[in-house]
N, CA and C atoms as a LAMMPS dump frame, in Angstrom:
ITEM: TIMESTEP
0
ITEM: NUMBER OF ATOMS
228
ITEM: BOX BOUNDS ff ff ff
-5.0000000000000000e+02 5.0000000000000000e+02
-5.0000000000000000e+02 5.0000000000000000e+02
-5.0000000000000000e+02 5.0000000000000000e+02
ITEM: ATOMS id mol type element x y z
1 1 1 N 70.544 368.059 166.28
2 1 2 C 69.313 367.362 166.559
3 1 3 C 69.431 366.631 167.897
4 2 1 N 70.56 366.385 168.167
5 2 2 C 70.539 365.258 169.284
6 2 3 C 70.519 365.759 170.612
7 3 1 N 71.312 367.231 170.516
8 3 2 C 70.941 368.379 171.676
9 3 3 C 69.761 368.828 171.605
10 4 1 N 68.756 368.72 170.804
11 4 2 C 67.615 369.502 170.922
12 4 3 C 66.594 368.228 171.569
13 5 1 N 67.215 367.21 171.238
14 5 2 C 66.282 365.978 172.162
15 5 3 C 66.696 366.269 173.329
16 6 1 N 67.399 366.775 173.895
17 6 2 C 67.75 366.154 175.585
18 6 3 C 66.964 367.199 176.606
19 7 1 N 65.769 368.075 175.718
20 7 2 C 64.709 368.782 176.319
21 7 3 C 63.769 367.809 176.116
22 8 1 N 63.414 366.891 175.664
23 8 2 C 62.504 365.661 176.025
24 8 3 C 62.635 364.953 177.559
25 9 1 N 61.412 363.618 177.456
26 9 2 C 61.457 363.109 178.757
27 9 3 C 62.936 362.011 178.755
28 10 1 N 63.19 361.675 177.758
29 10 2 C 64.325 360.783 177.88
30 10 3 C 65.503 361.476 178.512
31 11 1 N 66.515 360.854 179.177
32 11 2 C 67.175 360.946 179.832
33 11 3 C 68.49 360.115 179.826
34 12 1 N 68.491 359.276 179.095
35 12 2 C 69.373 358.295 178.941
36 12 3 C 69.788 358.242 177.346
37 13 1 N 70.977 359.136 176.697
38 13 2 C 72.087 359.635 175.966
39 13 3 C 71.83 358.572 174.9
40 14 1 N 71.709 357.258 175.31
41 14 2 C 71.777 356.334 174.309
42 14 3 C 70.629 356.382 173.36
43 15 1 N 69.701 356.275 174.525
44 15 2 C 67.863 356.766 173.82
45 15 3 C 67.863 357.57 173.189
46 16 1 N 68.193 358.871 173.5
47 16 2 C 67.945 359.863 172.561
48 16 3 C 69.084 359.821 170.954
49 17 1 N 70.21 358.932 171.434
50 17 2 C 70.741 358.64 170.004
51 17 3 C 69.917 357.988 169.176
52 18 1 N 69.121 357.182 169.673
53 18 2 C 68.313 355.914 168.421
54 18 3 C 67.526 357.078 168.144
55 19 1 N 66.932 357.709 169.083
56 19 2 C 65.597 358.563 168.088
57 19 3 C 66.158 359.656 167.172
58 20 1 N 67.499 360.145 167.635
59 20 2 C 67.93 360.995 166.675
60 20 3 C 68.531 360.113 165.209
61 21 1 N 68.319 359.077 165.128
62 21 2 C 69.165 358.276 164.303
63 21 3 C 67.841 358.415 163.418
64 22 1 N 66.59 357.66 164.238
65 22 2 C 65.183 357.48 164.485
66 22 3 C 64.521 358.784 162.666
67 23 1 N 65.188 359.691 163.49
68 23 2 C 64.556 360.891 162.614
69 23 3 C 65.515 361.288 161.101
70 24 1 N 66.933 360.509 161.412
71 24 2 C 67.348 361.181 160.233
72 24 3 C 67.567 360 159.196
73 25 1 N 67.022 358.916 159.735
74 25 2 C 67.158 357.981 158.978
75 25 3 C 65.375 358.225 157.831
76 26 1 N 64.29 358.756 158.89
77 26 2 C 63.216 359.581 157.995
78 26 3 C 63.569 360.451 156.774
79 27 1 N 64.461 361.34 157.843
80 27 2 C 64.675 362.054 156.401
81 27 3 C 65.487 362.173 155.207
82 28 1 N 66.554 360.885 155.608
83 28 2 C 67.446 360.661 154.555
84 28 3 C 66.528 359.748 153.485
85 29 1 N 65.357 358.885 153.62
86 29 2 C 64.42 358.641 152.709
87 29 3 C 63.649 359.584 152.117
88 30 1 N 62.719 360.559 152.854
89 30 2 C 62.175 361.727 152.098
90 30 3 C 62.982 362.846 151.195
91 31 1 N 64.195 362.825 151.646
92 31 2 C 65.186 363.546 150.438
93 31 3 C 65.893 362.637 149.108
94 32 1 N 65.558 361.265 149.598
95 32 2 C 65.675 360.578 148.064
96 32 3 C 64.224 360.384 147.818
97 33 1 N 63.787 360.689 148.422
98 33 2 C 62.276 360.522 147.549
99 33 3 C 61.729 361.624 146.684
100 34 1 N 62.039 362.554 147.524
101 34 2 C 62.05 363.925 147.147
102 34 3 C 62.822 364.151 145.971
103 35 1 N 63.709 363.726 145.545
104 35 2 C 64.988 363.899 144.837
105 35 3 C 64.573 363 142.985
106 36 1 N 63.762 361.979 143.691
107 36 2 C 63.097 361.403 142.315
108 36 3 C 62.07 362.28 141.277
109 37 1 N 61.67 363.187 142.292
110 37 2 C 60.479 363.605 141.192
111 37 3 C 61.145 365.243 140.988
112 38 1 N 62.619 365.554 141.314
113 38 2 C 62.923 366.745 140.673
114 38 3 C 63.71 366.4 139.402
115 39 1 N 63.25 367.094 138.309
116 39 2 C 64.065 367.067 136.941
117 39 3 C 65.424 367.41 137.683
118 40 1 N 66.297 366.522 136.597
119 40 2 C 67.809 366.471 136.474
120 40 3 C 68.287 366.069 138.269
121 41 1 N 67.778 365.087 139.043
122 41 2 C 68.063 364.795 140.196
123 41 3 C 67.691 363.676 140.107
124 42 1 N 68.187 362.385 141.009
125 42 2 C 67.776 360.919 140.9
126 42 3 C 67.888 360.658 142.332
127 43 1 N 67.134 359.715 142.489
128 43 2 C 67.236 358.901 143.876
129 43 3 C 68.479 358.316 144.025
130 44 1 N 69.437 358.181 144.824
131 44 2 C 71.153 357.156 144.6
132 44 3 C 70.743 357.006 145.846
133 45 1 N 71.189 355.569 146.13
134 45 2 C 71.232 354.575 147.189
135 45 3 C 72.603 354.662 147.879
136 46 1 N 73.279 355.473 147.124
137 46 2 C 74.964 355.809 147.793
138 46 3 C 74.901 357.151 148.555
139 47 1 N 73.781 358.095 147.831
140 47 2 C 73.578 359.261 148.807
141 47 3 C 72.958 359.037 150.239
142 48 1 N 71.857 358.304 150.321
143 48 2 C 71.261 358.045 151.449
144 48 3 C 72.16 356.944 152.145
145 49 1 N 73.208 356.355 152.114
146 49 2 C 74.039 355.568 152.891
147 49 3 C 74.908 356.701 153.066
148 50 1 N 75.611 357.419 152.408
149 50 2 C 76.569 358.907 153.319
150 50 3 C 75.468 359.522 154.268
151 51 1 N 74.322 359.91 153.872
152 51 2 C 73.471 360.633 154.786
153 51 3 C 73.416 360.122 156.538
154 52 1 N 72.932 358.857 156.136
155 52 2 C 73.052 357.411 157.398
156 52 3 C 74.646 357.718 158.159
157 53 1 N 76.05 357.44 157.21
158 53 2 C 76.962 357.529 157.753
159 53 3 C 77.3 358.99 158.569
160 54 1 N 76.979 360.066 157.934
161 54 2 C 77.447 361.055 158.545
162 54 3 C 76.576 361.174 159.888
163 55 1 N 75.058 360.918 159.644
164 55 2 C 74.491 360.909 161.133
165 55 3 C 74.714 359.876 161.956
166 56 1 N 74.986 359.159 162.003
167 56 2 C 75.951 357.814 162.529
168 56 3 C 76.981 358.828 163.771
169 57 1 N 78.184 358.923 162.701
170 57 2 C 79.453 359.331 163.363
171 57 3 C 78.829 360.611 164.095
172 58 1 N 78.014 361.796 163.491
173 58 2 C 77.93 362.58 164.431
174 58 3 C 77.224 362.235 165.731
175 59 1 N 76.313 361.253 165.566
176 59 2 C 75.627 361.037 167.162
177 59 3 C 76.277 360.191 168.116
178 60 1 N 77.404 359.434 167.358
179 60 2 C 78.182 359.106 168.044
180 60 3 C 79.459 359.948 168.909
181 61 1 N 79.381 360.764 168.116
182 61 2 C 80.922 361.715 168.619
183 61 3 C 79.759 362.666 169.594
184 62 1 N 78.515 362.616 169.509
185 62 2 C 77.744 364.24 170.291
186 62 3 C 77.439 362.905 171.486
187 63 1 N 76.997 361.322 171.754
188 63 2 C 76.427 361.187 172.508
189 63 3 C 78.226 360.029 173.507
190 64 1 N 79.055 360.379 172.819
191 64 2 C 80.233 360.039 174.063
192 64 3 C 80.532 361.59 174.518
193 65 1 N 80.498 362.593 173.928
194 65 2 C 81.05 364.017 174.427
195 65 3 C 79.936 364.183 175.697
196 66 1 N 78.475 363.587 175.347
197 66 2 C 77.727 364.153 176.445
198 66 3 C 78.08 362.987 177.587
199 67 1 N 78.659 362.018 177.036
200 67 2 C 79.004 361.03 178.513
201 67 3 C 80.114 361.724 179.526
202 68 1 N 81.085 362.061 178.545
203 68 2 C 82.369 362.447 179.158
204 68 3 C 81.641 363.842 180.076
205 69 1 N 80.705 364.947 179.705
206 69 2 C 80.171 365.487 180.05
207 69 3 C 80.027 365.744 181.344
208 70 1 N 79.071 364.723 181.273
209 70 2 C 78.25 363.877 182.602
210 70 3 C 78.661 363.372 183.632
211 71 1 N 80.351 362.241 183.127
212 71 2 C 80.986 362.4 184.109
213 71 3 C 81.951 363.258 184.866
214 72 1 N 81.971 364.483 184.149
215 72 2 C 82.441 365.483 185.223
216 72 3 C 81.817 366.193 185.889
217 73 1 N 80.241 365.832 185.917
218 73 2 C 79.252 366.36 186.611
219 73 3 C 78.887 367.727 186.174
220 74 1 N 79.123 368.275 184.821
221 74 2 C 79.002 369.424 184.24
222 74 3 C 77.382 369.894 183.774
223 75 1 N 77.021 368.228 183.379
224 75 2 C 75.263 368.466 183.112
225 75 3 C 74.621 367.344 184.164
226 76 1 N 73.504 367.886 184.345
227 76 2 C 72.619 367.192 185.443
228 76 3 C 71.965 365.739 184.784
């Protein structure tokens, strides 16, 4: 997700982390929401905090790789 933002107008790595955070923090609510009204599935407040954590660490590890990137002048 966070590579597919950097075809937007933002330009600045950090920005496009909050909005990618922005979007999966959306959908880590609509999949416990989602998750309430399927038989034999429940909403857990521990699933949507792993969901949060794993998109966390990954936009963190995708938006220092695109720094290190950047400073070798590899992307514009």
């Amino acid at each position: 997700m966070l590579w597919s933002l950097r075809i937007t107008r933002l330009r600045d790595h950090n920005a496009i982390g909050f909005v990618a955070l922005f979007i999966a923090l959306l959908y880590a609510i609509s999949d416990e929401v989602h998750q309430a009204f399927v038989p034999g599935r429940e909403c857990d407040p521990f699933d949507f905090i792993a969901d949060l954590t794993g998109a966390v660490i990954g936009i963190l590890l995708a938006v220092k790789i695109a720094t290190l990137i950047r400073k070798e002048k590899v992307l514009p």
